[in-house]
C-alpha positions as CSV (number, residue, x, y, z in Angstrom):
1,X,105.0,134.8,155.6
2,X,104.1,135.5,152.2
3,X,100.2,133.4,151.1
4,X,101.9,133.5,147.3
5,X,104.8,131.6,149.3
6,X,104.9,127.9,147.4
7,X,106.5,126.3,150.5
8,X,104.3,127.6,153.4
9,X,103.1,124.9,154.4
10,X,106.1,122.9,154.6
11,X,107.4,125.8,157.2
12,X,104.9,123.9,160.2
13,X,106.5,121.1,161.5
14,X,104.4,118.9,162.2
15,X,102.7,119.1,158.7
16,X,106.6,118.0,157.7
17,X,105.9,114.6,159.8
18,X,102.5,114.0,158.5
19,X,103.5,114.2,154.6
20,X,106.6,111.8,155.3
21,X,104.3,109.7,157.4
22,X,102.1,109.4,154.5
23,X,104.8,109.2,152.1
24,X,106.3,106.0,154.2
25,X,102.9,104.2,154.2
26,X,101.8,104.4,150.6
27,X,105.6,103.4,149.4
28,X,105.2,100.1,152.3
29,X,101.2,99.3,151.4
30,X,102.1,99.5,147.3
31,X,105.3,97.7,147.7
32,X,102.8,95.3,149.3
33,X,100.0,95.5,146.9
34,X,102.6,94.6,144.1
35,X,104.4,91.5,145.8
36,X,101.0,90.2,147.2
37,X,99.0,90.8,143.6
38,X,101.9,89.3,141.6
39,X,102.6,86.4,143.6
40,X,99.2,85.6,144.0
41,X,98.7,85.4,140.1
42,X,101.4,83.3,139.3
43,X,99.9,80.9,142.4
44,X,96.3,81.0,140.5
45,X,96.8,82.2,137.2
46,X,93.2,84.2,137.1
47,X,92.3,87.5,136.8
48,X,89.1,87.3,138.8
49,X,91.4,86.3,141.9
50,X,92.7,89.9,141.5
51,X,89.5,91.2,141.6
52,X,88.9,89.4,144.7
53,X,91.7,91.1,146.4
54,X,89.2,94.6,146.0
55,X,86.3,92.9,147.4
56,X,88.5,91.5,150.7
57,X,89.1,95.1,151.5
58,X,86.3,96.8,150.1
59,X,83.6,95.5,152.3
60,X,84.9,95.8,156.0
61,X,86.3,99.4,154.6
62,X,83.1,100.4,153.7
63,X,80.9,99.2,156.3
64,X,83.5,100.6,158.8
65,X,84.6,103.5,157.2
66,X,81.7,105.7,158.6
67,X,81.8,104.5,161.9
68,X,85.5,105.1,161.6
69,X,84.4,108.7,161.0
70,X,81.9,109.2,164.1
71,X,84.8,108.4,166.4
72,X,87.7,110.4,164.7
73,X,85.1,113.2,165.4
74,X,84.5,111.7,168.9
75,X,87.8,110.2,170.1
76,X,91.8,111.2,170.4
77,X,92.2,110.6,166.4
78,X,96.0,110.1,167.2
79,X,95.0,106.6,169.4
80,X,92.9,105.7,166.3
81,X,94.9,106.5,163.4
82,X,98.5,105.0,165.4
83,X,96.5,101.8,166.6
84,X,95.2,100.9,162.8
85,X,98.9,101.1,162.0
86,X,100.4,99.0,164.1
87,X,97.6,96.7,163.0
88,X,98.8,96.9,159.6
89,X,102.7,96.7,160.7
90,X,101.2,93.0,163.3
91,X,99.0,92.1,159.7
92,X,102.2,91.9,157.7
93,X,104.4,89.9,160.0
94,X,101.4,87.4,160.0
95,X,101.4,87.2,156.3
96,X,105.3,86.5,156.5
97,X,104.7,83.8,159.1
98,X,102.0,81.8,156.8
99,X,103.0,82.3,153.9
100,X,107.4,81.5,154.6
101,X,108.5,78.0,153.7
102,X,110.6,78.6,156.9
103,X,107.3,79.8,158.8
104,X,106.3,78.7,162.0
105,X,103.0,77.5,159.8
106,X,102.9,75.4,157.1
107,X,99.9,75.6,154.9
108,X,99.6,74.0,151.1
109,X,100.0,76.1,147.9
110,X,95.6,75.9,147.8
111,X,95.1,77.6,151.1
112,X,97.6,80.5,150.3
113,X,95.2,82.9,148.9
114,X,92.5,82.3,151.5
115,X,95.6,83.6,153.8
116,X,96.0,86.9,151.8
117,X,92.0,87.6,151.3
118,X,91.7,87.1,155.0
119,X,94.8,89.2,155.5
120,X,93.5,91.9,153.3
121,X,90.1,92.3,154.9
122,X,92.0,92.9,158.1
123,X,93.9,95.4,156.5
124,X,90.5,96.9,155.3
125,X,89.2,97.4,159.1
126,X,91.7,99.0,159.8
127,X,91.4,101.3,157.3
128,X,88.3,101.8,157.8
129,X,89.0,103.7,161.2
130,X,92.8,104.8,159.8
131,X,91.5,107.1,156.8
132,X,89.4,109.1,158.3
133,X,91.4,109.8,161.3
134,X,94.7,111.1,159.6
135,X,92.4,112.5,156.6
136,X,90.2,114.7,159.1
137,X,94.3,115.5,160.6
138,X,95.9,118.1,157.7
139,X,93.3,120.9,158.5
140,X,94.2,121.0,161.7
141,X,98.3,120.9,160.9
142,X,98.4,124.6,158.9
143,X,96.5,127.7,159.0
144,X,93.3,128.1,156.5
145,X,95.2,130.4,154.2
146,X,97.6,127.3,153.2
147,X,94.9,124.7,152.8
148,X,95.3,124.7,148.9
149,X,99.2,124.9,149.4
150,X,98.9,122.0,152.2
151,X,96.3,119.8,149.6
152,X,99.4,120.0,146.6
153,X,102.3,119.4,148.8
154,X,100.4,116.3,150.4
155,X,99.3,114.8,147.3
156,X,102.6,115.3,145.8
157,X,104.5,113.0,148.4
158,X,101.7,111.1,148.1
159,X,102.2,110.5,144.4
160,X,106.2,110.3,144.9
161,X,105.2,107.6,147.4
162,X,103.1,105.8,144.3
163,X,106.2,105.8,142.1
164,X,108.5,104.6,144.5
165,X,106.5,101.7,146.3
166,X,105.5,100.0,142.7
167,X,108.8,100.1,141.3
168,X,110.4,98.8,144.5
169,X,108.0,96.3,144.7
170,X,108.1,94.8,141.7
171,X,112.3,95.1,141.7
172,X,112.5,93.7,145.2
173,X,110.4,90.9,144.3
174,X,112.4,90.3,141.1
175,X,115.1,90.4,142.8
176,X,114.9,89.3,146.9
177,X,111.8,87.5,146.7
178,X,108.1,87.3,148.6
179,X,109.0,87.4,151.9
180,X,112.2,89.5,152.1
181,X,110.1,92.1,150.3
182,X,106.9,91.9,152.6
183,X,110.1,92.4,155.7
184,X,111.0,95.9,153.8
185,X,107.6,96.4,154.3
186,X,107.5,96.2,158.1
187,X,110.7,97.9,158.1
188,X,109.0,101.0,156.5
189,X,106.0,100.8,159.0
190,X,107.7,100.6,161.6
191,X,109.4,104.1,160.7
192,X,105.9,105.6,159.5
193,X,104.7,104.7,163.2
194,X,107.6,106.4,164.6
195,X,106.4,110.0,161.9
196,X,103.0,109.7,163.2
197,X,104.2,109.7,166.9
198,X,105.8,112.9,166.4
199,X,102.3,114.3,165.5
200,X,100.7,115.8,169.5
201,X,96.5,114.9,169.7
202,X,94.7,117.7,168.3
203,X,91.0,119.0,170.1
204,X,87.9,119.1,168.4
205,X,85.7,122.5,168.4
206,X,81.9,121.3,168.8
207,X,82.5,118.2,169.5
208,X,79.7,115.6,168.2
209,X,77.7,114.3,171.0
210,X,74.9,112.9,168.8
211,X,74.4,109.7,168.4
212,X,76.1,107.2,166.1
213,X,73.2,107.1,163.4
214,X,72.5,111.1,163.8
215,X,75.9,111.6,163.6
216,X,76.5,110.1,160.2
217,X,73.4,111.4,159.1
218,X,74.4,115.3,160.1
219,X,77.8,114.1,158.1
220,X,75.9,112.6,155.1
221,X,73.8,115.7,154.6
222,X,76.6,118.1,155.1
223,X,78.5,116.4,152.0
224,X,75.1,116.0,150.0
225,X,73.9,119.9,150.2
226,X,77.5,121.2,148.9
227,X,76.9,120.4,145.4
228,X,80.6,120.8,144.3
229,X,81.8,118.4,146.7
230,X,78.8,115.7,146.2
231,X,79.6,116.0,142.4
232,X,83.4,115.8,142.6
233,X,83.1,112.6,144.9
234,X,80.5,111.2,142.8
235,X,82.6,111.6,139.3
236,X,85.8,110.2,140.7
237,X,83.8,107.0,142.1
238,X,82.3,106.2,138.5
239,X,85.2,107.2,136.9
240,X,87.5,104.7,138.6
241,X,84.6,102.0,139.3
242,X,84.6,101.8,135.6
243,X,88.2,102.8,134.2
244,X,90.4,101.8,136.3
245,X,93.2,99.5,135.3
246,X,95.9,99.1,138.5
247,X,94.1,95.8,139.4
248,X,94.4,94.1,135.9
249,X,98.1,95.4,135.6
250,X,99.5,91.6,136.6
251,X,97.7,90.6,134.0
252,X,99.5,93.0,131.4
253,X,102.3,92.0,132.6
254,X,103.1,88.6,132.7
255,X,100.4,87.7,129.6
256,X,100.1,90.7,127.3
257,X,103.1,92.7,127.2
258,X,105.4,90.0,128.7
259,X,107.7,92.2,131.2
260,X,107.9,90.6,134.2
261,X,107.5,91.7,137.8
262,X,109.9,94.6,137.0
263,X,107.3,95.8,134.4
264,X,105.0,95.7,136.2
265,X,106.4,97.6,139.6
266,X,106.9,100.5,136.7
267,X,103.6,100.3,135.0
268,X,102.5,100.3,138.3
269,X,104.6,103.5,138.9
270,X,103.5,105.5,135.5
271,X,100.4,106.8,136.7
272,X,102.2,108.5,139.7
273,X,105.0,110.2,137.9
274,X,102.7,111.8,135.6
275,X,100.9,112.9,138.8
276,X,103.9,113.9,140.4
277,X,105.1,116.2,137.5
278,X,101.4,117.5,137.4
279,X,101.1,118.5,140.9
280,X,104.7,120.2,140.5
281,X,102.9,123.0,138.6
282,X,99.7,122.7,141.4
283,X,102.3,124.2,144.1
284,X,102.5,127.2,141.8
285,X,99.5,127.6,139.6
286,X,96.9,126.0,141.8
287,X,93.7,124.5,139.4
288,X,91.2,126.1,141.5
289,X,90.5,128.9,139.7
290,X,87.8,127.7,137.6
291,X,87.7,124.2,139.6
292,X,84.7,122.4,138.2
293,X,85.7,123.1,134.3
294,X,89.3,121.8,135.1
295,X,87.8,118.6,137.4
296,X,85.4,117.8,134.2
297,X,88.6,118.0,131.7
298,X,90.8,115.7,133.9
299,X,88.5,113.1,134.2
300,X,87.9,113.0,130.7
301,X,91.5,113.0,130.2
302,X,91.7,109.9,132.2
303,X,88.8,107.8,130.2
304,X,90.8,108.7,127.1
305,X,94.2,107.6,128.6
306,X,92.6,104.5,129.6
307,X,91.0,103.7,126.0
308,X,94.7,104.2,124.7
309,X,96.3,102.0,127.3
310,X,93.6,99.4,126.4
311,X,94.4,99.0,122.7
312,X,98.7,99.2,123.2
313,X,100.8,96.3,122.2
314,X,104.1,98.3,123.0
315,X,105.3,98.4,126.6
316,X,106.5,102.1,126.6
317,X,103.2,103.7,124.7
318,X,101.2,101.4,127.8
319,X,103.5,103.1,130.5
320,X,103.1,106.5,128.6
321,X,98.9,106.4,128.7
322,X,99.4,104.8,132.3
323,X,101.4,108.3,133.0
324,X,98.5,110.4,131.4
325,X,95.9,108.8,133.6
326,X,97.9,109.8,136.7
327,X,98.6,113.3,135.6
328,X,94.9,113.5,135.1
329,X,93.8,112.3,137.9
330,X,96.3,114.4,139.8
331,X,94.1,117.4,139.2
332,X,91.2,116.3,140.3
333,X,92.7,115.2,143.3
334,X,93.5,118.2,144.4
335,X,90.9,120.0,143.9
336,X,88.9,117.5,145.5
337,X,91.0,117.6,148.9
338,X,91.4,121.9,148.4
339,X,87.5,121.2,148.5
340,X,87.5,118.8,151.6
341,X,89.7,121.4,153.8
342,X,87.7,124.5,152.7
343,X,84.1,123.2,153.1
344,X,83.4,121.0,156.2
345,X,83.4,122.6,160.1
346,X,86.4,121.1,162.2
347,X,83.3,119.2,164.5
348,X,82.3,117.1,160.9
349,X,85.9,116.2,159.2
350,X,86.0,113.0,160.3
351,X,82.3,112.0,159.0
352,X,82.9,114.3,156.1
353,X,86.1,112.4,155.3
354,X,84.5,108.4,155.7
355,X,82.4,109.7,153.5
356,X,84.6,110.8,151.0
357,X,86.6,107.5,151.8
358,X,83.4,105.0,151.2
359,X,83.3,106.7,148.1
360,X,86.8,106.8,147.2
361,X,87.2,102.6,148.0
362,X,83.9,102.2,146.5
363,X,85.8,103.5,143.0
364,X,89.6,101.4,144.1
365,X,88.6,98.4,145.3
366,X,84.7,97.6,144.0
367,X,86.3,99.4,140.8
368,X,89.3,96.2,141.2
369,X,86.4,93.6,142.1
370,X,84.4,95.3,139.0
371,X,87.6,95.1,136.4
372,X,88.2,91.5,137.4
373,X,85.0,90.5,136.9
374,X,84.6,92.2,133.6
375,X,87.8,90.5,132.7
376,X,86.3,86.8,133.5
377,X,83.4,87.7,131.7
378,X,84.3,89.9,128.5
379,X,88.5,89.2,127.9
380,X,91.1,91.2,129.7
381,X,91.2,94.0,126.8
382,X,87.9,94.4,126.2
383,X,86.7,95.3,129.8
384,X,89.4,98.1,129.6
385,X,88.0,99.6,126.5
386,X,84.4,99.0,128.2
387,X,86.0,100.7,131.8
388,X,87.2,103.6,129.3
389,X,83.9,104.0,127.2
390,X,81.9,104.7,130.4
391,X,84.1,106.7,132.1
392,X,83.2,109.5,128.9
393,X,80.1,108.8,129.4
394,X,79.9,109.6,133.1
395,X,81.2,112.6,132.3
396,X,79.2,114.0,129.9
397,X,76.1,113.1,131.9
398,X,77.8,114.9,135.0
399,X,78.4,117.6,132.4
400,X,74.6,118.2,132.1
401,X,73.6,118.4,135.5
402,X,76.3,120.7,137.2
403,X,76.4,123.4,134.2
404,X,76.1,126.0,137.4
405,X,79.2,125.3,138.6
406,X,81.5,126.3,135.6
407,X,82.0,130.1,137.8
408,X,82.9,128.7,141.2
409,X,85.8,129.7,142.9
410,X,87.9,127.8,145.8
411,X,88.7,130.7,147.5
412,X,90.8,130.8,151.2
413,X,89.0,131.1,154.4
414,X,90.2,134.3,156.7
């Protein structure tokens, strides 16, 4: 097998079942994220209740996530990551029996997004033992020499996943409704559990037998003295703290540009087609090469994206900046996870990869809880441009202080 070959990594099996595993779980969780965040602001009407929906599954993810970490690098990580899914599959049949007019429970239109914030933290402890379980997986599912390869194909059906579960979402609510779109959702669960069954347990070289506050320590440390990955997780956390948008998007939808729940499902979408088209090219010309210089250029990119969406009136320009902030951001994804496969020892991916995740939730869903607060405070629009003023700035301060990283080179292990 050639290493030049684009597909090599699609030639292990098992790596086949993981990326369609993944693929089936972000199209179900964003078909859900859509039909919950919609329906739950046309039951309140306020942006900050979006912002809440961040917070419910920020806080359990991150003060789990790195305890979810020590035991993927202590226990079976296919028990943990195939548990927290069924959890997820059990917590959206219970938001289908609350929330149903024809539900076993009956519970008044007030009480209805208690129900979802309750339902979302839920989701949010399980993710916090979920992500870094089948993140700390893909090393183990290809050889070294197709880590890079392995990082593009995943994010791409990863991305592919992103267009598909907005746009269904926001069509089958349109379209079916609430619940019959939250029972797709289990449907496509359902068939991710059966993926991720097909996936055997995988040992664990040096296996950690520290304890749980050494052990995230030795994890902590590990990501803190390889300056390229500290600095890429710590850009892509301020970047999408303060520019992201996704959370507002209802918002934009129903009171700004006035298109509905379909609009939305394909603003939603935008940013992963452009991501998708992006990480096409990543297969082939991988953006590794000079890694840091094309990271820095991305996320730039992506603030200036965000300043144009901010200021658009006109429903296609909004979906055209939302596709330029995915096809940024799609770059700096993968170089991030080339980074994450290439750096840590098999014994640290699972601590290595909570704390990549804290970070990463720390960006998505603080950086939801930050734009709905911004939006109660300073107007809708105006946090955007705010979101898209510091995210320049972050980058030219990260700019200054990582100037000896411009030369560095991903390059294959064996």
């Amino acid at each position: 097998m050639l290493k030049t070959d684009p597909y090599s990594s699609l030639r292990y099996p098992e790596f086949r079942y993981f990326i369609v595993a993944q693929f089936l779980f972000t199209v179900a969780i964003l078909i859900q994220e859509v039909v919950l965040s919609y329906y739950l602001y046309e039951l309140t009407g306020d942006p900050f209740a979006l912002g809440l929906i961040g917070l419910a599954e920020a806080v359990p993810f991150i003060s789990l996530a790195l305890f979810g970490g020590y035991i993927a690098d202590r226990y079976d990580r296919r028990k943990v990551y195939m548990l927290s899914f069924l959890i997820v599959a059990l917590i959206t049949l219970g938001l289908i029996l609350f929330l149903s007019k024809n539900g076993i429970f009956h519970i008044s239109d007030n009480s209805k997004p208690w129900v979802i914030y309750i339902s979302v933290f839920i989701f949010g402890i399980a993710r916090g033992f979920y992500g870094p379980a089948w993140s700390s997986l893909k090393p183990f599912l290809v050889k070294p020499e197709h880590y890079s390869n392995s990082a593009s194909w995943s994010a791409q059906f990863w991305q592919i996943g992103r267009i598909l579960g907005p746009v269904a979402g926001g069509f089958l609510f349109a379209y079916v409704g609430f619940i019959n779109s939250l029972w797709v959702v289990v449907v496509i669960l359902s068939l991710t559990i059966f993926c991720a069954f097909q996936i055997s347990s995988k040992s664990i070289e040096n296996q950690t037998k520290a304890d749980f506050f050494e052990s995230l320590k030795e994890g902590y440390y590990f990501v803190k003295g390889q300056k390229i990955l500290w600095y890429s997780i710590v850009l892509d956390m301020f970047s999408v703290l303060f520019g992201g948008v996704i959370a507002m998007l209802p918002v934009f939808a129903k009171d700004i540009l006035h298109v509905g729940a379909e609009g939305l499902g394909i603003m939603r979408a935008s940013p992963a087609i452009g991501a998708v088209l992006v990480m096409l090219g990543t297969a082939f010309f991988p953006p590794t090469n000079r890694a840091w210089r094309n990271m820095l250029i991305a996320v730039a990119g992506f603030g200036v994206a965000t300043l144009i969406f901010a200021v658009s009136q006109n429903f296609v320009l909004s979906c055209f900046a939302l596709f330029l902030t995915g096809a940024f951001d799609s770059i700096s994804v993968v170089i991030r996870s080339t980074i994450l496969q290439m750096l840590p020892p098999d014994h640290l991916r699972g601590r290595v990869s909570a704390v990549n995740g804290v970070f990463v939730s720390a960006s998505n869903e603080l950086g939801a809880f930050e734009s709905g607060l911004a939006a109660k405070i300073m107007g809708v629009v105006p946090s955007i441009i705010f979101g898209g003023i510091m995210t320049l700035g972050i980058v030219g301060y990260i700019f200054t202080q990582s100037k000896e990283l411009f030369l560095v080179k991903l390059m294959k292990k064996g």
